[in-house]
TORBA-291773 format. One record per residue: x, y, z of N, C-alpha, C in turn; residue number from 1. Coordinates in steps of 0.001 Angstrom, whole numbers. Example, Ala and Ser with C-alpha at 12.3 -4.5 7.8 and 13.67 -1.06 7.14 Angstrom:
2
REC;13190;-5690;7800;12300;-4500;7800;13200;-3300;7800;1
REC;12850;-2250;7080;13670;-1060;7140;12900;30;7870;2
END
This chain:
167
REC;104873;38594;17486;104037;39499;18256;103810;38919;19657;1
REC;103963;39583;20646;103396;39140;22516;102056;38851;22747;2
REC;102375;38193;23112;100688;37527;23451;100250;38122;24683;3
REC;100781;38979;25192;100552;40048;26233;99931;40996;25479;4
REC;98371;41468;25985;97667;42617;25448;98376;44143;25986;5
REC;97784;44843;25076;98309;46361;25493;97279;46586;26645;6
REC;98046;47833;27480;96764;48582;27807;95821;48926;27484;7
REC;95598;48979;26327;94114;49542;25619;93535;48328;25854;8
REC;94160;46983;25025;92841;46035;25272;92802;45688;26361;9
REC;93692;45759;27602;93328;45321;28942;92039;46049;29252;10
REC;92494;47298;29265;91225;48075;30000;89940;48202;29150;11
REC;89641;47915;27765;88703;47855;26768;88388;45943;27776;12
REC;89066;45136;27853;88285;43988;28075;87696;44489;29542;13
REC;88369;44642;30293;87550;45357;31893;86313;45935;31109;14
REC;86117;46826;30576;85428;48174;30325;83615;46770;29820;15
REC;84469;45496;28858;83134;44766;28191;82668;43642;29378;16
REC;83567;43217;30192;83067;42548;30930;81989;43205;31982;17
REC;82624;44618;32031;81505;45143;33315;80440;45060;32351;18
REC;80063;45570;31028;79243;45533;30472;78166;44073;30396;19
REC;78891;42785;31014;78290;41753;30866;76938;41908;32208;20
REC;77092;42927;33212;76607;43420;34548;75298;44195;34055;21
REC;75187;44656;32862;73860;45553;32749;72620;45007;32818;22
REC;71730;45674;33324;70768;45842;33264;68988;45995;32784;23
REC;69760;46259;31747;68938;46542;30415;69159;45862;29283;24
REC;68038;44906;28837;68815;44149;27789;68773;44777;26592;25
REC;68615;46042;25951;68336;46798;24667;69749;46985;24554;26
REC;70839;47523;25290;72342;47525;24709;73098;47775;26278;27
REC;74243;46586;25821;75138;46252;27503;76127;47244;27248;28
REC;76628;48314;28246;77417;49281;28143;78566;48576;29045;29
REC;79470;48727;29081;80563;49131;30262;81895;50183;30206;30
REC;82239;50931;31520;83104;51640;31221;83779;51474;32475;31
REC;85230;51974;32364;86667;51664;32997;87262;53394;33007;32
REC;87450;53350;34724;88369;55001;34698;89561;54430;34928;33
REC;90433;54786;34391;91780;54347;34852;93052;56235;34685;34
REC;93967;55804;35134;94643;56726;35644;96407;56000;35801;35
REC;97086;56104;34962;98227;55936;35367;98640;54031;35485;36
REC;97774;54012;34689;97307;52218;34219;96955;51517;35918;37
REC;96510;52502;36187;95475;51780;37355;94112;51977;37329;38
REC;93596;51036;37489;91832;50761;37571;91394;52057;38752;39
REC;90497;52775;38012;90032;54034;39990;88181;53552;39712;40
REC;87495;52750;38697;86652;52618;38909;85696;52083;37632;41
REC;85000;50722;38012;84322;50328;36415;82963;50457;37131;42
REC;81971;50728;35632;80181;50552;35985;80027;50005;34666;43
REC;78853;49644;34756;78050;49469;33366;76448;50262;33675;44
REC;75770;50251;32538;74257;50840;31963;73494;49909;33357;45
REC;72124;50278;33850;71584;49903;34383;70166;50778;35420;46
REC;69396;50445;35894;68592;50824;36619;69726;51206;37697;47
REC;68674;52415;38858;69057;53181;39919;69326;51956;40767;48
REC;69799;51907;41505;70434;51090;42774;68910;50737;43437;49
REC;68526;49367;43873;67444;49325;44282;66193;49284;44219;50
REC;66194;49125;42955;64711;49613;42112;65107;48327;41059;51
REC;63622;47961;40420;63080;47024;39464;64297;47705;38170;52
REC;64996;46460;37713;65681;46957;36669;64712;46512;35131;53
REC;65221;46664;34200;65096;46041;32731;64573;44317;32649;54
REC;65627;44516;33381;65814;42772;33376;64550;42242;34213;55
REC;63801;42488;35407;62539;42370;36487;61619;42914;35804;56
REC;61497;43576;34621;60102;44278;34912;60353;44651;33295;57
REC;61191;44893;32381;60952;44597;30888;61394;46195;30933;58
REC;62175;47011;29833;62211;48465;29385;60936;49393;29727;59
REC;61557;50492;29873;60327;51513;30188;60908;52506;28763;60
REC;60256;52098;27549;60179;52558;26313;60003;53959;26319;61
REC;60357;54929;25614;60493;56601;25292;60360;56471;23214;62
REC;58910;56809;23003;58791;56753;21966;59131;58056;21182;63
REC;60116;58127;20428;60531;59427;19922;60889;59432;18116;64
REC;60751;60337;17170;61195;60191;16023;62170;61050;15278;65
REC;62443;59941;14672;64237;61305;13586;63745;60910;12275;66
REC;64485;61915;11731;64551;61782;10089;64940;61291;9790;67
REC;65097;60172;8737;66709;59533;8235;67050;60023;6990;68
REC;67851;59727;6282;68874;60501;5178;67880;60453;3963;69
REC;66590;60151;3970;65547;60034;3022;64691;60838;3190;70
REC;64812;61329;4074;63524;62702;4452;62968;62084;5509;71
REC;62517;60723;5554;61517;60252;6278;61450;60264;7479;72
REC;60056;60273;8333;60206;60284;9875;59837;58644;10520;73
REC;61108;58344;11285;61156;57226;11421;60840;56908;12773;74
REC;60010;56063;13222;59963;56078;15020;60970;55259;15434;75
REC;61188;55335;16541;62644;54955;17349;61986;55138;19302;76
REC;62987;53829;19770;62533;53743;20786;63836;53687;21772;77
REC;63616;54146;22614;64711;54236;23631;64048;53967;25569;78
REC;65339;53054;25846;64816;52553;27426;64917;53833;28214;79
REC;64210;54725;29152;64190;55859;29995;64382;54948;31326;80
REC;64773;53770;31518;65254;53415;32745;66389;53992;33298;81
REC;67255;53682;32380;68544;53171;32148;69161;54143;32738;82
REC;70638;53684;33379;71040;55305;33593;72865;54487;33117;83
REC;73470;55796;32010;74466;55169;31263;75286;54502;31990;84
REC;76068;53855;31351;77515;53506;32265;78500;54752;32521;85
REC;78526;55576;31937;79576;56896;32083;78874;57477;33158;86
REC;77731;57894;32695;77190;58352;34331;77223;57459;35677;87
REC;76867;56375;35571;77347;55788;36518;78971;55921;37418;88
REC;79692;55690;36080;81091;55369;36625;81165;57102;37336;89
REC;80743;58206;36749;81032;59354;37156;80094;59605;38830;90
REC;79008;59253;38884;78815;58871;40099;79507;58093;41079;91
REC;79828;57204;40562;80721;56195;42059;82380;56749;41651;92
REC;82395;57392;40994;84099;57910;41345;84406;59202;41875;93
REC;85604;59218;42821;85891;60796;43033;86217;61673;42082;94
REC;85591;63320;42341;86069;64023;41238;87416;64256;41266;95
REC;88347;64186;42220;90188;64474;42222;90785;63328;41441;96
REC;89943;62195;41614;90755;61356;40875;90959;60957;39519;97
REC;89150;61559;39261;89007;61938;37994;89986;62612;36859;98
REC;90945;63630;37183;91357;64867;37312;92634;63812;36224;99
REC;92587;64120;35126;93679;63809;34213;93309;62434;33723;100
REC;92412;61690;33899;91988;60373;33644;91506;59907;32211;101
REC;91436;58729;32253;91114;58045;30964;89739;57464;31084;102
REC;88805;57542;30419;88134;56633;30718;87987;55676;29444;103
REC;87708;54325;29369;87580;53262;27902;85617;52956;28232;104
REC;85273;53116;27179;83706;52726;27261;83429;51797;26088;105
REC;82710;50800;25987;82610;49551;24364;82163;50620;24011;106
REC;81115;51390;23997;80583;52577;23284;80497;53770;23347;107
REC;80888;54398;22484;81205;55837;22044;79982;56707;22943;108
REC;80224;57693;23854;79385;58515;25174;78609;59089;23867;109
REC;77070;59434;24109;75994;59641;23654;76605;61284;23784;110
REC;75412;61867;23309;75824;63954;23648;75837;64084;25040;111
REC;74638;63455;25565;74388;63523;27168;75760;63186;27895;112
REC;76343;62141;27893;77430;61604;28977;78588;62720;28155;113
REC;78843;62399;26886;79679;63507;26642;79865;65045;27059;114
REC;78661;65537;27365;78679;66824;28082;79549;66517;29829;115
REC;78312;65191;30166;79164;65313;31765;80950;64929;31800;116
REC;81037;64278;30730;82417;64245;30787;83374;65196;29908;117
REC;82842;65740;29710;83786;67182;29248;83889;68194;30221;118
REC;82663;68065;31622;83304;68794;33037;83927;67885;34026;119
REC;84072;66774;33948;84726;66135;34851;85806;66000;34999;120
REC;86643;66417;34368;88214;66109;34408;88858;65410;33928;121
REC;88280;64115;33020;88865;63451;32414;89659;63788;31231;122
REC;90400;63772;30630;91771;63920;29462;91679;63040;28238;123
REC;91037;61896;28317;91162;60909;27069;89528;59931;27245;124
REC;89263;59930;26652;87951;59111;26081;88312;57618;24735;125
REC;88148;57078;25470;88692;55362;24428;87146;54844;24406;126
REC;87169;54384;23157;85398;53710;22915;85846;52515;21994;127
REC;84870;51487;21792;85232;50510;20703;84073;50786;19879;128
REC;82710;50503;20222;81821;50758;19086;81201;52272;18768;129
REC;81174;52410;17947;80730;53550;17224;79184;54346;17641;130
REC;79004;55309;17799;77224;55658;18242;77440;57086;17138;131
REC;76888;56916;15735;77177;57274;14313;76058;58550;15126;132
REC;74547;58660;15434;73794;59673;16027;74414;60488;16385;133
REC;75226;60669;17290;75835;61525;17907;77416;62314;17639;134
REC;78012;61337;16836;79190;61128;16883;80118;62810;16509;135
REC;79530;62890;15179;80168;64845;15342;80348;65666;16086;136
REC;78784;65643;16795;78550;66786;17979;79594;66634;19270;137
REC;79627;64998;19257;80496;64686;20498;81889;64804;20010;138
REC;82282;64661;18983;83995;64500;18427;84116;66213;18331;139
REC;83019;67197;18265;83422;68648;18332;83353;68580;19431;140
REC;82444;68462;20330;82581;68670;21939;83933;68984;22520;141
REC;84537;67424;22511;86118;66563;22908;87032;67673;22340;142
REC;87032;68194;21438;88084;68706;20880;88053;70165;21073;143
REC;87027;70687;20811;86802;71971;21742;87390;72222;23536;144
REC;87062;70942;23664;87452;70567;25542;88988;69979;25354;145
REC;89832;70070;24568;90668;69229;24095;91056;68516;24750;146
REC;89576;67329;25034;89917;66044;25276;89910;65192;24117;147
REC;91160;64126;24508;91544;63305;23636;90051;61992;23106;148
REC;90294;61768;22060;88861;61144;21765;89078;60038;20917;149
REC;89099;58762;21012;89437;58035;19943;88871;56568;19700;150
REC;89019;55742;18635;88127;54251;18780;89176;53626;18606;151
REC;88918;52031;19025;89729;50918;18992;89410;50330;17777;152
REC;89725;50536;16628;89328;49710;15440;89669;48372;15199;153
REC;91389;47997;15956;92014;46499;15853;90895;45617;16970;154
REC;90070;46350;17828;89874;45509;19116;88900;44527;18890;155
REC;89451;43640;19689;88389;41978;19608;87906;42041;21097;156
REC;86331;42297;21211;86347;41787;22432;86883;40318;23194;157
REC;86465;40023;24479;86932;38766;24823;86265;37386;24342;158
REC;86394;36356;24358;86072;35540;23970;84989;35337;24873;159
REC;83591;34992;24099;82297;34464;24946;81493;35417;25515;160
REC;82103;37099;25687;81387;38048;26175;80382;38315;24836;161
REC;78889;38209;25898;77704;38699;24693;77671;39943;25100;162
REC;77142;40519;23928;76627;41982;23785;75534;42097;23266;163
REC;74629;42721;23788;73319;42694;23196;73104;44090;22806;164
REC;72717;44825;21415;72544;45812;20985;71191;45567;20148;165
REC;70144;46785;20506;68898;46836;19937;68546;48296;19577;166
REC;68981;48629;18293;69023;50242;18240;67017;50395;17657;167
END
């Protein structure tokens, strides 16, 4: 076997390192647009440009509750800082270039980013970890939009990159 990675894990390792850049320490996102196995633009999760992030000033908590598969109502907390890495990357990239693109994210786009990227132009969606909440609504979304939608199951991130996840 080549000890040369594929494209997938090239741009899946881009996609975790930007993720080493976030913001928010509750879960490090990063995502990678690429196009024709060229890089057009990486972000990760984070506060607005300029402003007190996660990291200065601690989560700005959104106390909300779901059911889980027991009936029960469970509380659950989510950072309202944050603004995703998909949204991000869809902010700092052009929409033409967008236009047939790939994007790789460590994690599977929430309903929210999945909506904005089912008008943006992108063609293929690559994720490594799983976001099980959402995951139907968004895998009907993609396919309705017949954008391509899929996970990296062989993938190892890089060696030494932390990830911090706090569901």
């Amino acid at each position: 076997m080549s000890p040369r990675k594929t494209w997938d894990e090239y741009f899946m390792d881009l996609a975790y390192m930007a993720a080493t850049r976030a913001t928010c320490p509750r879960r490090h996102v990063g995502a990678v647009l690429t196009k024709n196995k060229k890089v057009l633009g990486t972000a990760y999760n984070g506060s607005p440009s300029g402003v007190e992030s996660c990291l200065d000033v601690g989560c700005m908590l959104h106390t909300y509750y779901e059911v889980d598969e027991q009936g029960n109502s469970v509380e659950k907390q989510k950072c309202i800082r944050t603004i995703h890495a998909e949204q991000n990357l869809l902010l700092f990239t052009d929409q033409e270039e967008r236009q047939g693109a790939t994007i790789y994210v460590t994690d599977q786009p929430c309903w929210m980013c999945a909506n904005l990227i089912a008008n943006s132009g992108i063609i293929e969606v690559v994720y490594h970890r799983i976001y099980l909440k959402d995951y139907e609504k968004v895998a009907h979304l993609f396919e309705q939009k017949q954008i391509m939608f899929r996970q990296l199951l062989e993938y190892t991130p890089p060696a030494g990159v932390q990830i911090e996840i706090v569901d």
